[in-house]
C-alpha positions as CSV (number, residue, x, y, z in Angstrom):
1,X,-1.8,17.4,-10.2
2,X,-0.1,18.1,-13.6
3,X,-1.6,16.5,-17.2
4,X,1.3,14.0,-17.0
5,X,0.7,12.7,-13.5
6,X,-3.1,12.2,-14.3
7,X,-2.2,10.2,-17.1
8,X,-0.2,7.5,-15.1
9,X,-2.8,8.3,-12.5
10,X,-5.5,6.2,-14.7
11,X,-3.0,3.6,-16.2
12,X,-2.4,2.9,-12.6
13,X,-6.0,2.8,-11.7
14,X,-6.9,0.5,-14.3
15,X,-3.6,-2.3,-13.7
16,X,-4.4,-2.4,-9.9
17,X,-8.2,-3.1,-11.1
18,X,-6.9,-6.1,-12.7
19,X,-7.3,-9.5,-11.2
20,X,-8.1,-8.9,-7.5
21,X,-5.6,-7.9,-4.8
22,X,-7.6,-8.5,-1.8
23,X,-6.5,-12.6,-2.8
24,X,-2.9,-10.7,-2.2
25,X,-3.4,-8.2,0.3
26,X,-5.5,-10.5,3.0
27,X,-2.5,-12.2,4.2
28,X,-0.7,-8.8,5.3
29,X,-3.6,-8.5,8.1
30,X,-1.1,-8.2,10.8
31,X,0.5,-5.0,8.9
32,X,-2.4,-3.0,9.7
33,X,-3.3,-4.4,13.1
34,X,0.7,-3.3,14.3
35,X,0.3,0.2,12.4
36,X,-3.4,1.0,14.2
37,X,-1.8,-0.2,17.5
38,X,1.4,2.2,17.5
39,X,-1.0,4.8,16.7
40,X,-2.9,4.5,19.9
41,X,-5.6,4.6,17.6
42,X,-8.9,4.9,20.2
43,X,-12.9,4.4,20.2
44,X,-14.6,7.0,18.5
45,X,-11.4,8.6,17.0
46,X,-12.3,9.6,13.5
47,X,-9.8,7.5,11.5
48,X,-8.9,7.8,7.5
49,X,-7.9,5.0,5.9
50,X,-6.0,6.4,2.3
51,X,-5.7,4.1,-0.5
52,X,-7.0,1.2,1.8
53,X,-7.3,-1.5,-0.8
54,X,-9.8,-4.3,0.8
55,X,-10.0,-2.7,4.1
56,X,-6.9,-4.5,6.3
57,X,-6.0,-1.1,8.3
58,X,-9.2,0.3,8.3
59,X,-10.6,-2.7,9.8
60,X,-8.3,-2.8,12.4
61,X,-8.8,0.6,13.3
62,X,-12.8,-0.5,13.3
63,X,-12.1,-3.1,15.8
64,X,-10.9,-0.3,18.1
65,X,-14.3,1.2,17.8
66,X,-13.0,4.3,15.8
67,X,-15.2,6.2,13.4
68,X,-13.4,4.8,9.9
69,X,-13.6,5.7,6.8
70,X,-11.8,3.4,3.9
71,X,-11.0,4.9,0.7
72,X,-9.7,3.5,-2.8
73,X,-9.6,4.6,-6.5
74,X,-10.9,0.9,-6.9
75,X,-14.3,0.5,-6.2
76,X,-14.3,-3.8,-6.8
77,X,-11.8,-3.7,-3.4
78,X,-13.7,-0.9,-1.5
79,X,-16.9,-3.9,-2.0
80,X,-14.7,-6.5,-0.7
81,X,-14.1,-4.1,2.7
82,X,-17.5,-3.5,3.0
83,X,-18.5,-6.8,2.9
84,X,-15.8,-8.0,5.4
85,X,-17.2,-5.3,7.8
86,X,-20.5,-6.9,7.4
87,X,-19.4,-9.9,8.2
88,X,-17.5,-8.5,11.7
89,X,-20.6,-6.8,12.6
90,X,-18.0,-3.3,12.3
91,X,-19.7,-0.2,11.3
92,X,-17.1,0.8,8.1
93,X,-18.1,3.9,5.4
94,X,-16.2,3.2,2.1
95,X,-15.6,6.4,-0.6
96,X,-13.6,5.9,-3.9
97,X,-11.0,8.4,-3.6
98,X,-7.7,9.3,-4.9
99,X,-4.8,9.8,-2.6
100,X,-3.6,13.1,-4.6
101,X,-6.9,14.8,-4.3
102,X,-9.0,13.7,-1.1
103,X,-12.5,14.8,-1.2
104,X,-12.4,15.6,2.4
105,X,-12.0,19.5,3.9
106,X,-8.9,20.2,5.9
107,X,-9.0,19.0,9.3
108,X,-11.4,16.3,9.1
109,X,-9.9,13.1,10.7
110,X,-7.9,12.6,14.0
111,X,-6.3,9.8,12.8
112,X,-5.0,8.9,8.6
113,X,-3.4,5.6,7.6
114,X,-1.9,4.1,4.4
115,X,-0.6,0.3,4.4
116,X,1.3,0.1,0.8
117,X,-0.9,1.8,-0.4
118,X,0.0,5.9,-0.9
119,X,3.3,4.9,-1.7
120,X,2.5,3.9,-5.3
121,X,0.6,7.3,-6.6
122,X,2.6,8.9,-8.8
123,X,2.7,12.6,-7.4
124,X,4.7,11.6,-4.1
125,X,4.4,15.1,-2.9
126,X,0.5,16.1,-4.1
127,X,-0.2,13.0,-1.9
128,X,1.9,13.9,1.0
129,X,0.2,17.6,1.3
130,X,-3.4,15.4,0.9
131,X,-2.3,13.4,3.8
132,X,-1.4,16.1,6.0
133,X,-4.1,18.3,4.6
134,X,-6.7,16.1,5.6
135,X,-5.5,15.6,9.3
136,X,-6.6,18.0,12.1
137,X,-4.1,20.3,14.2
138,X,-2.4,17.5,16.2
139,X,-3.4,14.5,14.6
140,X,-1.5,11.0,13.7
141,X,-0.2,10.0,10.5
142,X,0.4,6.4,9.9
143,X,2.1,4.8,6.9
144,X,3.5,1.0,6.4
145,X,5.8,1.2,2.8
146,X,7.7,-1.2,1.5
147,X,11.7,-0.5,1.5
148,X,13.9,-0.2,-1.3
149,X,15.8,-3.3,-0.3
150,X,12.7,-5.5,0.4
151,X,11.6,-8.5,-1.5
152,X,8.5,-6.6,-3.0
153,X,10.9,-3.2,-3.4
154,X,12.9,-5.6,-5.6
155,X,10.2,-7.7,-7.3
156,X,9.0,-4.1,-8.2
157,X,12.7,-2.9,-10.1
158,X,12.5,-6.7,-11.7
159,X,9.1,-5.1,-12.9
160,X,10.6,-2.0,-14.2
161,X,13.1,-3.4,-16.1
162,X,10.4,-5.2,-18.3
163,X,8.1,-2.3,-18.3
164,X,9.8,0.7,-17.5
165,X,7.9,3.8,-15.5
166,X,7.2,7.2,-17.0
167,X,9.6,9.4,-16.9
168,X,9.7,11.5,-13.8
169,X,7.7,9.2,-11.8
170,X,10.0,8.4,-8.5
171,X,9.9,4.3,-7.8
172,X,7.7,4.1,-5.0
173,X,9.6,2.2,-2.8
174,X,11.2,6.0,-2.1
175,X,9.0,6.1,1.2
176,X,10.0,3.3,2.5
177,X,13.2,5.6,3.1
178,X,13.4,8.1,6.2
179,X,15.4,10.8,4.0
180,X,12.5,10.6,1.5
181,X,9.8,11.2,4.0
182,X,11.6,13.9,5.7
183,X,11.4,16.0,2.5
184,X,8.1,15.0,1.8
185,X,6.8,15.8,5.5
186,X,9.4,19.0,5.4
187,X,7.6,21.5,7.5
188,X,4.3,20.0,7.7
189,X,5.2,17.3,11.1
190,X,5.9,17.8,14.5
191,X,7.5,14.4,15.2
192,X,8.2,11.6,12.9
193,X,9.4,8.0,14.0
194,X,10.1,5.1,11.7
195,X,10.9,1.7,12.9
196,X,12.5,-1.2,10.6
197,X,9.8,-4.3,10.6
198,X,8.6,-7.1,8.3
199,X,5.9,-9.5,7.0
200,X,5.7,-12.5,5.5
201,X,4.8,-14.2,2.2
202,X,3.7,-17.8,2.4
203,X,3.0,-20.3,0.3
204,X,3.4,-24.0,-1.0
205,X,6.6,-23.0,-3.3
206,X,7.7,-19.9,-5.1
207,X,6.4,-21.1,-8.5
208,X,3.3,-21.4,-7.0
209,X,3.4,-17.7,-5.0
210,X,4.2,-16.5,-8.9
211,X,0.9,-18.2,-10.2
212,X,-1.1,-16.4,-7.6
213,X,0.7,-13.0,-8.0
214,X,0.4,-13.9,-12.0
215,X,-3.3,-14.5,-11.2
216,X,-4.8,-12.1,-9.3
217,X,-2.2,-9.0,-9.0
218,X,-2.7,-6.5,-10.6
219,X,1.1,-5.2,-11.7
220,X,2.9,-8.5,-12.4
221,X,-0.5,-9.7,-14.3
222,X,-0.4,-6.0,-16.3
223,X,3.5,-6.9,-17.2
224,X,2.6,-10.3,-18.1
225,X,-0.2,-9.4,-20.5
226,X,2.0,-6.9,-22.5
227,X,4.8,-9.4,-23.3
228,X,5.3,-12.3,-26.1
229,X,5.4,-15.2,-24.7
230,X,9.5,-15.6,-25.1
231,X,9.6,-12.4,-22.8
232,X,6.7,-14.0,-20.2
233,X,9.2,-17.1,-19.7
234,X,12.0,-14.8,-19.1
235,X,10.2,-12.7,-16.6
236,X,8.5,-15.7,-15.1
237,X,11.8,-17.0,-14.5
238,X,13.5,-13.8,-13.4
239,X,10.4,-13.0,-11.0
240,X,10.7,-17.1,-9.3
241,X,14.8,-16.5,-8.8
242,X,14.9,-13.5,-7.0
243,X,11.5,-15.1,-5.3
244,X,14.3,-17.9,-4.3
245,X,17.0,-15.7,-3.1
246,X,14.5,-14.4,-0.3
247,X,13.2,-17.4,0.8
248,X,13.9,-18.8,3.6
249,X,11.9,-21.6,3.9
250,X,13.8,-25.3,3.8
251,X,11.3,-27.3,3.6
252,X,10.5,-27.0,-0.1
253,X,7.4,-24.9,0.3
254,X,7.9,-20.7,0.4
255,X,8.1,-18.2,3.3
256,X,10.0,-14.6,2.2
257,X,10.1,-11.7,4.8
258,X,9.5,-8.7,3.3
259,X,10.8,-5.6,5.1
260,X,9.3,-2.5,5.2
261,X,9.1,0.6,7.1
262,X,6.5,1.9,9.6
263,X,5.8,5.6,9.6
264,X,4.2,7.3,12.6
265,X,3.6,11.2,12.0
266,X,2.1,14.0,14.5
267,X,1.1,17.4,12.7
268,X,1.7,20.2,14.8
269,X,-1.1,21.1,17.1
């Protein structure tokens, strides 16, 4: 990983510290069940869970008996997995990792899984070769990442208009794209199927979804913090509009589905 890339590597770390996404990412359980499912993902299947946030996909896979592993660069969410496995009775092992440099040898899981969550470090192709790396002759690959056209793929370009990206740094709503994966994965997978689905985001009104986002995750509260308060309205506003254009609800309250893509990878035996 070059200078530049660990540079954005620790601003990253350090916004998606901020607040607490599990109060986001909890109510995208079905994401991971879906992904673990079309995996075939079996009982005592040794199963790597990359950049696993509060443990959504890695419990899943858990709950098929596999041998799991969750990993995060933030050790607050890695906590709120373990405790959630507690709670299940599920036998989970937790390790703060980075998705660009896994502290795993080569070959050491049947199974690896990312749910929105390898998608946003910035060395796209570092992290595909850790992905692949860590996999054994054979092995399944499985990815859920949000799509350039989805609500989040645009709430993130909203973001990036207020606070642009490093240069170089590819948006990283790029894998939710089958030409991008193909030349990530050039080479390195046997088969590679993608299918178009979606979740949803719920909740009493989009004003209200924004003061929970504001709240507790980590890149709109990062964006929020490092404006005036003149620039805050405009954003605020900017962020519940396009929040309005995708929802679908009619009943005054907020539901907005959120397409993404779901990757399933096979690296040759």
């Amino acid at each position: 990983m070059t200078p530049k890339f660990e540079e954005v590597t620790r601003v990253q770390q350090a916004m998606w510290a901020r607040g607490d996404f599990h109060r986001i990412g909890v109510s995208q359980l079905v994401v991971g069940e879906l992904l673990v499912r079309a995996l075939h993902v079996h009982a005592g299947e040794r199963v790597l869970d990359v950049a696993g946030g509060s443990g959504n996909t890695a419990l899943a896979a858990a709950r098929r008996w596999a041998e799991v592993t969750c990993t995060d660069y933030v050790p607050d969410l890695l906590e709120h997995a373990a405790v959630r496995a507690s709670a299940e009775g599920l036998p989970l092992r937790t390790e703060v990792a980075d998705a660009q440099a896994l502290p795993f040898p080569d070959g050491s899981f049947d199974v690896v899984t990312s749910t929105f969550g390898a998608m946003f470090a910035p060395d796209q192709q570092a992290t595909a070769g850790e992905l692949i790396r860590v996999l054994r002759p054979g092995g399944r690959l499985g990815m859920a990442n949000w799509t350039p056209d989805s609500w989040v793929g645009a709430q993130f370009g909203l973001q990036a208009r207020y606070l642009p990206p490093p240069a170089g740094v590819l948006p990283p709503a790029a894998w939710g794209t089958r030409e991008r994966l193909e030349q990530l994965f050039a080479g390195h997978v046997s088969k590679l199927d993608t299918s178009a689905e979606y979740t949803g985001f719920v909740h009493h009104s989009t004003s209200s979804l924004f003061e929970l986002f504001k709240d507790w995750f980590g890149p709109v509260a990062t964006v929020v913090s490092r404006m005036d308060p003149e620039q805050t309205a405009a954003y605020t506003s900017d962020w519940v509009h396009l929040a309005d254009q995708h929802n679908t609800a009619t009943d005054g309250t907020c539901e907005i589905p959120s397409p993404y893509l779901q990757v399933v990878a096979v690296k040759p035996a």
